[in-house]
C-alpha positions as CSV (number, residue, x, y, z in Angstrom):
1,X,0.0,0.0,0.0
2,X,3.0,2.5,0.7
3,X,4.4,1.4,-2.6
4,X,1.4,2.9,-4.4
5,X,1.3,5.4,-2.3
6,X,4.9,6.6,-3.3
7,X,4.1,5.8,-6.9
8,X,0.9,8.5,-7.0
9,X,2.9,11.0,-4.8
10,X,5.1,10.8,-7.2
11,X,3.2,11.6,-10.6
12,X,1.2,14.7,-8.7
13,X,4.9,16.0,-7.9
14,X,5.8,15.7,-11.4
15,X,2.7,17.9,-12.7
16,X,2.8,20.4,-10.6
17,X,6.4,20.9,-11.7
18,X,5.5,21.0,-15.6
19,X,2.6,23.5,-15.0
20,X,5.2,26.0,-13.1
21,X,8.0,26.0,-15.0
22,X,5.9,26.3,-18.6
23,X,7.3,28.6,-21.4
24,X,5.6,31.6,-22.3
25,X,5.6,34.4,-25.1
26,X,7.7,37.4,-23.8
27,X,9.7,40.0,-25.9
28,X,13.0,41.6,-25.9
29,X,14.5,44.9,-27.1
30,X,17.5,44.4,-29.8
31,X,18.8,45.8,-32.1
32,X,16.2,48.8,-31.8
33,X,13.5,46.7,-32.2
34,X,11.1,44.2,-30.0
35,X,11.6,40.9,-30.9
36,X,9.5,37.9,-29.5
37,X,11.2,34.8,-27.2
38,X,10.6,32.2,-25.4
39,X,10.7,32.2,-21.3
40,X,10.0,30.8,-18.2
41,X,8.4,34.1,-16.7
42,X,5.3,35.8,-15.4
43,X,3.7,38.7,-16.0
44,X,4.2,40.0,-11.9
45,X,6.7,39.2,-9.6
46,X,9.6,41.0,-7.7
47,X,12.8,39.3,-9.8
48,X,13.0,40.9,-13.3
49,X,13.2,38.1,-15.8
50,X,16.2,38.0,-18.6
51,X,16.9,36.3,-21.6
52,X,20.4,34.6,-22.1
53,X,22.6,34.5,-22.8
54,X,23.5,38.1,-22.7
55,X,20.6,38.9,-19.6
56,X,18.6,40.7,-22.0
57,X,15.4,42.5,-19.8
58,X,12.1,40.5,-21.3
59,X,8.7,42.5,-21.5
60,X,5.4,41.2,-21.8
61,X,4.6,42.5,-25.0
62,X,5.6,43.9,-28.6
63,X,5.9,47.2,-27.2
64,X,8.7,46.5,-25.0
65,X,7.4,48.7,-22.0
66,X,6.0,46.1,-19.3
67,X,8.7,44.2,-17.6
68,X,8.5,39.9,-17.1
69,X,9.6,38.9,-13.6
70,X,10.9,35.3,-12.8
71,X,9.0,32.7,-11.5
């Protein structure tokens, strides 16, 4: 019975880990313009989020105004 236990504890553990670290749309400002990337951000938070390699800032849309914060 622990066994299955374990084995169930297991698979919720592994979710929950998928749905927080999912990639999102976010944009960068390079080369004078606003390009779009890929991240593991959110849209509030207290840690800015970058963009490697270089730590490039990441904002949440084409305008490249609101600032991305890590998860």
């Amino acid at each position: 019975m622990a066994f299955l236990m374990a084995i169930g504890l297991a698979f919720a553990t592994t979710k929950n880990a998928t749905v927080e670290s999912a990639l999102i749309a976010g944009w960068i400002h390079e080369s004078g313009i606003c390009k779009p990337v890929t991240v593991n951000c959110e849209n509030t938070g207290s840690n800015l989020c970058t963009y490697s390699p270089e730590s490039i800032q990441v904002f949440q849309d084409s305008t490249c105004k609101r600032v991305m914060y890590r998860l």
